[in-house]
Every structure is written in C-alpha cells, then in structure tokens.
C-alpha positions, 0 to 999 in steps of 0.5 A: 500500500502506498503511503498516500493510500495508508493516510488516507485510510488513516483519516477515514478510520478516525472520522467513519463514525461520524454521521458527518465525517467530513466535517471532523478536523485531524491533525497531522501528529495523531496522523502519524502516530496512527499510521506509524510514518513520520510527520514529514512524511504525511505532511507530504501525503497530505499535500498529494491527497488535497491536490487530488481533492481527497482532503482539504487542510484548514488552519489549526492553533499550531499546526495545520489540520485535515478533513476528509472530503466526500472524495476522500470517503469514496477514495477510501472505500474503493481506491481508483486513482494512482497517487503521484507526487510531483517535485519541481526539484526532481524532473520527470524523465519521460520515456522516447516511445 
C-alpha cells in the first residue's frame, strides 16, 4: 500500500463514525502516530491527497489540520486513482516511445 493510500485510510478510520465525517478536523501528529510514518512524511501525503481533492487542510492553533472530503470517503472505500507526487526539484524523465 502506498503511503498516500495508508493516510488516507488513516483519516477515514478516525472520522467513519461520524454521521458527518467530513466535517471532523485531524491533525497531522495523531496522523502519524496512527499510521506509524513520520510527520514529514504525511505532511507530504497530505499535500498529494488535497491536490487530488481527497482532503482539504484548514488552519489549526499550531499546526495545520485535515478533513476528509466526500472524495476522500469514496477514495477510501474503493481506491481508483494512482497517487503521484510531483517535485519541481526532481524532473520527470519521460520515456522516447
């Protein structure tokens, strides 16, 4: 499993209890506790899941926090989309066909 697969599941693990789920906060220390990675690291999945609509990020007292979009839910449940990181600082090689 990804990581950006394993966050994901992670949020959706602590809000799916709520009637309303996506308007339950998460932040990104419980984040990484749970899903045994470091912060850095799902501070950067975080960032992959919001671009692909998967999360929105909201400003918490010290740190920002997470919720889980509808997308997100759905993502969860049924994972469809391949999760790519890019980096301006690392250029893609693309292949001569």
């Amino acid at each position: 499993m990804r990581e950006e697969e394993k966050v994901l599941k992670t949020v959706y693990g602590l809000v799916k209890g709520d009637p309303s789920p996506v308007h339950l906060p998460v932040s990104l220390v419980t984040m990484s506790q749970i899903a045994d990675l470091p912060l850095e690291q799902v501070q950067k999945c975080c960032r992959v899941l919001e671009n692909h609509g998967c999360l929105i990020s909201g400003k918490g007292i010290s740190e920002p926090i997470y919720y889980i979009t509808r997308m997100g839910v759905n993502e969860a449940l049924n994972p469809t989309l391949p999760f790519y990181i890019y980096s301006s600082a690392m250029p893609q090689l693309r292949k001569r066909a």
